[in-house]
N, C-alpha and C positions, 0 to 999 in steps of 0.2 A: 368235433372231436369224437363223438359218439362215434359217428358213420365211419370215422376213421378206423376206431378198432372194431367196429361191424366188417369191416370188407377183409382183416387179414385171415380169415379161414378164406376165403375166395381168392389169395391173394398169394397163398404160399408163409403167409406170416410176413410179406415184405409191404412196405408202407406203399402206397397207390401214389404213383406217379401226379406230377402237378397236374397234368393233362388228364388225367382221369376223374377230376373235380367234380366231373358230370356224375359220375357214377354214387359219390357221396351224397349230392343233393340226389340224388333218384331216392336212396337209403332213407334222405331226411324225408320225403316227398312222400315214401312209404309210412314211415312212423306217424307220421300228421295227421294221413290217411285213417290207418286203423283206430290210433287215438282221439284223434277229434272227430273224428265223423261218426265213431261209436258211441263215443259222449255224445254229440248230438242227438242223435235215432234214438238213441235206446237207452241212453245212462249207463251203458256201463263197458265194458271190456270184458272179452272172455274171461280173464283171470279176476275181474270185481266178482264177475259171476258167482262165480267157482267160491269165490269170500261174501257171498251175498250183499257186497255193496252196491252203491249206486251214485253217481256226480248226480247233481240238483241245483239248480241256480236258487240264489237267497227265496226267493218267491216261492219256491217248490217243484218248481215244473223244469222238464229239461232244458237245459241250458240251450240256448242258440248255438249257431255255428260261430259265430264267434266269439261267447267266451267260451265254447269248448276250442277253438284257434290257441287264442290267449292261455287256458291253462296245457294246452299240450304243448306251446311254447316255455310256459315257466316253470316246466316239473322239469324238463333235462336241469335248468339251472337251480333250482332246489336242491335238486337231489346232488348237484355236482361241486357242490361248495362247502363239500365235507357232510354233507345232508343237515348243513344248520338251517334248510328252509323246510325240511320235514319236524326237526326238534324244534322248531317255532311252534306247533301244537302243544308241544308241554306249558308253554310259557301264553298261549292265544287262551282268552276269556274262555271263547265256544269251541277250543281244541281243534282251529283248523290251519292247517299248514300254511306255510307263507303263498305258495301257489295258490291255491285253494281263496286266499283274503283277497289279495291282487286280481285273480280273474274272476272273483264273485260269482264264486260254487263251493259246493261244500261237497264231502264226502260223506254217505249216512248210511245205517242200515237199509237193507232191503224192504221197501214196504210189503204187507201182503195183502 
């Protein structure tokens, strides 16, 4: 559904034919890319940057490739269920979202 409304600027604003499916998964292909592979290498994403945070697996050290896999798969559905799996922080012990429990990382400040 993401990659759905990602493609209508390229699109003319008309939904992508069923036959263009390929083009969707390229989209999701991309997002997985930037977000899990970032989390892996380096903890973070340009934009944690830019916030001084950092992914961390429970242990401290950066997460493998996959649970950065894992939570770059459960943040689209976090975030897409009204964002009651980001408001799962208010109500989690150690404040961390329901993504974040599920693929066993946390989100922290920046160390220095």
């Amino acid at each position: 559904m993401v990659a759905g409304f990602a493609v209508l600027p390229f699109t003319g604003g008309r939904a992508v034919p069923a036959g263009a499916l390929w083009f969707q998964a390229y989209l999701l292909a991309l997002l997985w890319a930037y977000f899990a592979l970032s989390w892996w290498r380096i903890g973070r994403s340009v934009g944690a940057r830019a916030w001084r945070l950092e992914v961390r697996a429970r242990d401290g050290r950066l997460p493998s490739l996959a649970r950065a896999s894992l939570r770059a798969a459960l943040a689209p559905a976090s975030i897409g269920l009204f964002g009651l799996g980001l408001l799962w922080c208010l109500l989690d012990r150690e404040g961390q979202s329901a993504h974040d429990r599920l693929s066993g990382t946390q989100l922290l400040e920046e160390s220095k």
